[in-house]
C-alpha positions in Angstrom: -0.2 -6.7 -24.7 -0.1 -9.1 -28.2 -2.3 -7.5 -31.1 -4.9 -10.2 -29.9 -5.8 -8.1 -26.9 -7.3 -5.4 -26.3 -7.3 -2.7 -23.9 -10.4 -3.1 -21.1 -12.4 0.0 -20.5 -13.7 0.8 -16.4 -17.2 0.8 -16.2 -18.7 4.1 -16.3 -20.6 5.2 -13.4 -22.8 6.3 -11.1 -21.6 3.8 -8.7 -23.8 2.9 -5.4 -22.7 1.1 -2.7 -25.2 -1.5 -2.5 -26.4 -5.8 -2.1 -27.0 -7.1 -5.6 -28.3 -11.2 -5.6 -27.1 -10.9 -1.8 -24.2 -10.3 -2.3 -22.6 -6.9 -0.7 -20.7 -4.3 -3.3 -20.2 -1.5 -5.4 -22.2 -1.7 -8.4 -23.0 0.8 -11.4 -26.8 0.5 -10.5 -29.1 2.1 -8.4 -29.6 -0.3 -5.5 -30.3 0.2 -1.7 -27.6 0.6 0.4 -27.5 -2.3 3.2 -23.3 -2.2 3.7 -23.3 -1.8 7.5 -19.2 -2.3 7.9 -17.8 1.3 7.9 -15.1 -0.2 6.5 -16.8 -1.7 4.0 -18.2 1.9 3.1 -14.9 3.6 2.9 -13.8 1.3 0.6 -17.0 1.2 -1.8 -16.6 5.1 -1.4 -13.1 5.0 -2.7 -14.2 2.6 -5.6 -16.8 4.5 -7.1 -14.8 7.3 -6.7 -12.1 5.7 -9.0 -13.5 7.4 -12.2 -13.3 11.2 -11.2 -10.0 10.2 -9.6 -8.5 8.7 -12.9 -9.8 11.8 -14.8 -8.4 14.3 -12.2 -4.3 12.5 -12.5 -4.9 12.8 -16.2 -5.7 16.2 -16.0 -3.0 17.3 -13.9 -1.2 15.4 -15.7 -1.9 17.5 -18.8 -1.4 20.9 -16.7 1.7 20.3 -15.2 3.3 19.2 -18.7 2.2 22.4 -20.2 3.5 24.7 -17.4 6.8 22.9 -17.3 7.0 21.4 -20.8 10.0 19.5 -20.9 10.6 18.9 -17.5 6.8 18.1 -16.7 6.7 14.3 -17.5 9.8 14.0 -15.4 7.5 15.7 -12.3 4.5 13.3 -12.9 6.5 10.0 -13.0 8.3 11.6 -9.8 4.7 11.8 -8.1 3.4 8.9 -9.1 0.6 10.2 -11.6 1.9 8.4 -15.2 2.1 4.8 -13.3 -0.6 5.2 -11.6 -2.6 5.8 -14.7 -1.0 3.2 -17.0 -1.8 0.7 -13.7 -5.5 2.0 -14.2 -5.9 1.6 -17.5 -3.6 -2.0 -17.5 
């Protein structure tokens, strides 16, 4: 990232699973929801769901490197949890 850029914030929810100027998504609005697909409903659920999933990795992410200290970034790279959070927040 050059010192031109800055870092984009997510959108902050509630999220709804919804059809906003006819077109079909997940949107940080209340809207009614007219997604028939299942499919297309597992995915919006996973979307808006991305908030309280971020803050949940950074969280254990926190606990597990105070109960192993040293050790415990080693575990969360190991797992996943520090590049999925950097790939969040990227």
């Amino acid at each position: 990232m050059t010192n031109t850029q800055t870092k984009a914030k997510h959108t902050p929810g509630p999220w709804r699973v919804g059809l906003a100027h006819g077109i079909k998504g997940v949107y940080n609005v209340d809207v009614p929801e007219t997604i028939t697909s299942e499919e297309d409903h597992a995915n919006a659920r996973l979307i808006a769901a991305t908030p309280e999933l971020l803050k949940a990795c950074k969280k254990a992410v926190e606990l597990i490197k105070h109960d192993y200290f040293i050790e415990g970034e080693e575990i969360c790279k190991r797992i996943g949890l520090i590049q999925a959070i950097a790939k969040a927040e990227s």
